[in-house]
ZABATOR-450273 format. One record per atom (N, C-alpha, C): residue in three letters; z, x, y. Coordinates in pm, whole numbers, plus 50000, padded with zeros to 5 digits. Example, Ala and Ser with C-alpha at 12.3 -4.5 7.8 and 13.67 -1.06 7.14 Angstrom:
% residues 2
ALA507805131949431 ALA507805123049550 ALA507805132049670 SER507085128549775 SER507145136749894 SER507875129050003 
This chain:
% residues 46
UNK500005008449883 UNK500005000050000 UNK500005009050125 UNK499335004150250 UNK499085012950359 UNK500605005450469 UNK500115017950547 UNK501105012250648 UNK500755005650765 UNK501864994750807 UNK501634986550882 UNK501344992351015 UNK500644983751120 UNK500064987551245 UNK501674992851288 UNK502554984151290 UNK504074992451373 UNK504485004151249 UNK504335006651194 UNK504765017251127 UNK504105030751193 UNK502625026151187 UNK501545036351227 UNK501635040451361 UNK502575033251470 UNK502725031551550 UNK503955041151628 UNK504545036051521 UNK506115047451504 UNK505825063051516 UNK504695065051376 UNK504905077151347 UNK503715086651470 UNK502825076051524 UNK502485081651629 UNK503305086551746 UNK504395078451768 UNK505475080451908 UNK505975092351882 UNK506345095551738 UNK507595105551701 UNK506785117351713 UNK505115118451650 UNK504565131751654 UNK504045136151800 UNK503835124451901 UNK503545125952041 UNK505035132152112 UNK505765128352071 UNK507405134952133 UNK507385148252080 UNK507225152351915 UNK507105166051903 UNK506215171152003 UNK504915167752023 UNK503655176252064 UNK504005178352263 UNK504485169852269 UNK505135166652414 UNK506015183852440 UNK507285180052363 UNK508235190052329 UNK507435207452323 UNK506795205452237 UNK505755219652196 UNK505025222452336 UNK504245213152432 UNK503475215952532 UNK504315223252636 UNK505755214552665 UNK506525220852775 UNK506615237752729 UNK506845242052604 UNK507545253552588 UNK506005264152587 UNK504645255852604 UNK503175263952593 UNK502235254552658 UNK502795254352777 UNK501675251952917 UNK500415252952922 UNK500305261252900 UNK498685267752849 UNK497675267352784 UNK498505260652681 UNK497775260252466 UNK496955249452532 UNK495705250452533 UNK494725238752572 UNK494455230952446 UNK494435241552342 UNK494205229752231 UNK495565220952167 UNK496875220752183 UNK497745216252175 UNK497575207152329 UNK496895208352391 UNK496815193652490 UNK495285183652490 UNK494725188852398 UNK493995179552354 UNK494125172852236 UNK495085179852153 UNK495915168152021 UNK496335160152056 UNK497595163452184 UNK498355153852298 UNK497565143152345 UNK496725148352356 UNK495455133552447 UNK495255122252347 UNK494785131152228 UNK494165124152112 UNK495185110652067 UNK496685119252065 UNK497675109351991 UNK497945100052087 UNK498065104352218 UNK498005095352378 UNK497385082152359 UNK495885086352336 UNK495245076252317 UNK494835066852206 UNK496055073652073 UNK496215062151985 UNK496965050951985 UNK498185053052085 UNK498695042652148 UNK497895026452181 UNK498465019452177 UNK498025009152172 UNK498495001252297 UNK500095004552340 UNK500085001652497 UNK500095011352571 UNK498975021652587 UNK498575036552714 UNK497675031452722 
């Protein structure tokens, strides 16, 4: 069985808070801010 839209939803918030967390400490990492975008815009209310 797959997971539900709020599940999928969840585990998007929690890996956007890691990737969040990771960006402050590497300003720079351009490709760690285009993962950020990516998961950004899996959101469903962004």
């Amino acid at each position: 069985m797959g997971m539900t839209n709020k599940q999928f939803q969840g585990f998007i918030r929690l890996a956007l808070e890691l990737l969040e967390k990771a960006a402050k400490k590497s300003p720079d990492n351009e490709e760690l801010q285009k993962v950020r975008d990516i998961f950004r815009s899996m959101l469903e209310d962004d």
